[in-house]
N, C-alpha and C positions, 0 to 999 in steps of 0.2 A: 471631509466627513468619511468619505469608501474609505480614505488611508488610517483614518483612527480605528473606526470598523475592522479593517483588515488586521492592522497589527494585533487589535483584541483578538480575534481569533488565532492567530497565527501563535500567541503568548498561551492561549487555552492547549493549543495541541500540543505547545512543549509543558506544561505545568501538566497536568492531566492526561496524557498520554506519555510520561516519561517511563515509567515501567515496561509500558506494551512493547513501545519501543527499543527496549532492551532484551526484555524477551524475544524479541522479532529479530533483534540485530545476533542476539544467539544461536537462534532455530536455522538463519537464512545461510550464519555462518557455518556452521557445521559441515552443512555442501562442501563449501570450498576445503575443508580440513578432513573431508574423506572422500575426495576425490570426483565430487557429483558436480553439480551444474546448480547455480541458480537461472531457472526461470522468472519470467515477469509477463504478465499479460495485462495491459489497462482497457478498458470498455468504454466508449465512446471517448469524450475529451480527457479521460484519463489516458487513451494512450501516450499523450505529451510523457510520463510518468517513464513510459515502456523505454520512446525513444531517448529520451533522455540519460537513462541506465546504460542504453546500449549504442547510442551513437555522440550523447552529450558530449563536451570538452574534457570532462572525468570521466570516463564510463568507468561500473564496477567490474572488477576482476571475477572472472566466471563465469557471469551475467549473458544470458540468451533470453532472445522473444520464443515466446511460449507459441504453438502451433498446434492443432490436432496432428498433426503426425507424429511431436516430439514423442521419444522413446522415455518416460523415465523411468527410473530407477529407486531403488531404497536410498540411493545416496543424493540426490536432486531434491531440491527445496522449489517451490515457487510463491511467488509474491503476485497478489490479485487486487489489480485496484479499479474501481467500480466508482460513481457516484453516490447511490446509495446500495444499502444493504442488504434489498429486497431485488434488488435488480434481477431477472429472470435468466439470463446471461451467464451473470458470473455465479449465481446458483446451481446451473447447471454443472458446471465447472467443477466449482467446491463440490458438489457431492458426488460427480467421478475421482476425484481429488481424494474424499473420505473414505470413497467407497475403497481403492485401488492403495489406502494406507499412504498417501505422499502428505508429507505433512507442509501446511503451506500457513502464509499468513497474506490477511486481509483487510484492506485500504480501505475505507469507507465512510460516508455518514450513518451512523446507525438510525433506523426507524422504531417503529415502535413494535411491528411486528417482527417475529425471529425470523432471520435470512441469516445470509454468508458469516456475518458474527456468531453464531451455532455452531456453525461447521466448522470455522478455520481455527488452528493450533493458535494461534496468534491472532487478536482482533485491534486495530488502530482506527480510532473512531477519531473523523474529521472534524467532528462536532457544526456540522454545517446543514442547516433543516432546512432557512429559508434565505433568501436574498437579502443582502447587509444595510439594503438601505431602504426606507418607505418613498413609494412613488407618488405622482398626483391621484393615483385611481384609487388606492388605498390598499395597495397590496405592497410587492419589494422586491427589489431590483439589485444587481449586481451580485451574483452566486458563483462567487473564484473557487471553485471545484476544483479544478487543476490547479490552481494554484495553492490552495491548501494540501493537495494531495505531493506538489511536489516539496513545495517544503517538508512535508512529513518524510517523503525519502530520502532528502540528502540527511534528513535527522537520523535516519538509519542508514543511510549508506556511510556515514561518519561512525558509527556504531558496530558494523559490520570491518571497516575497516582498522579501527582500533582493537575491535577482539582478534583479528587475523593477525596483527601485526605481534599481541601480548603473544601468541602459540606459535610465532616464527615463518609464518604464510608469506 
């Protein structure tokens, strides 16, 4: 039942997020074609996302964990992935992000109130509100956050690297 569940979802974020996706695999690639950096920062179990980018068996070409100390620049992209959208954290973030002109895109479930989706050049909504499956108490159980969120990056890290390859990267 989780694996039917799972796959539905997994089928939503490429169906319904295949635009943002592209958009995001354009904005993030830009970095790399002028000479910047992509950062990536995940919040809480989204850092799986981070390490992933940066230490996985593919890491993307560019690709640094995001720091308060990182220096960026007009040419540096970053990628902010959060559980949901409201999160206090990666809001902070995004609107030093906004503030400072670095244009970034953002991982997330969206809520109902506006957060990080507002703010960021790019918004990829995980479409993940509540746990995939009903428990005995009457509530729901099993919430693959990270795993929705990493499937959604190698859908853009596939994206990013087909647009670099089409401009000769």
């Amino acid at each position: 039942m989780f694996m039917t569940q799972l796959s539905g979802l997994l089928k939503k974020i490429s169906e319904k997020e295949e635009f943002p996706l592209e958009d995001a695999g354009r904005l993030l690639a830009q970095s790399l074609m002028s000479e910047g950096s992509i950062y990536i920062k995940g919040f809480d179990e989204m850092a799986a996302i981070e390490i992933e980018a940066v230490h996985g068996a593919e890491v993307l070409d560019g690709v640094k964990s995001w720091t308060t100390d990182a220096r960026l620049t007009e040419a540096d992209r970053l990628l902010v992935a959060t559980r949901f959208s409201d999160d206090p954290d990666a809001l902070r973030l995004a609107e030093k992000l906004h503030e400072d002109g670095i244009p970034f895109v953002a991982l997330a479930s969206k809520k109902d109130e506006s957060g990080i989706d507002e703010l960021a050049d790019v918004f990829i909504d995980l479409h993940l509100a509540k746990g995939l499956l009903p428990d005995d108490e009457g509530g729901r159980t099993g919430f693959p956050s990270s795993i929705a969120g990493l499937y959604a990056y190698f859908l853009l890290k596939m994206t990013i690297e087909e647009i670099a390859a089409e401009y000769g990267e």
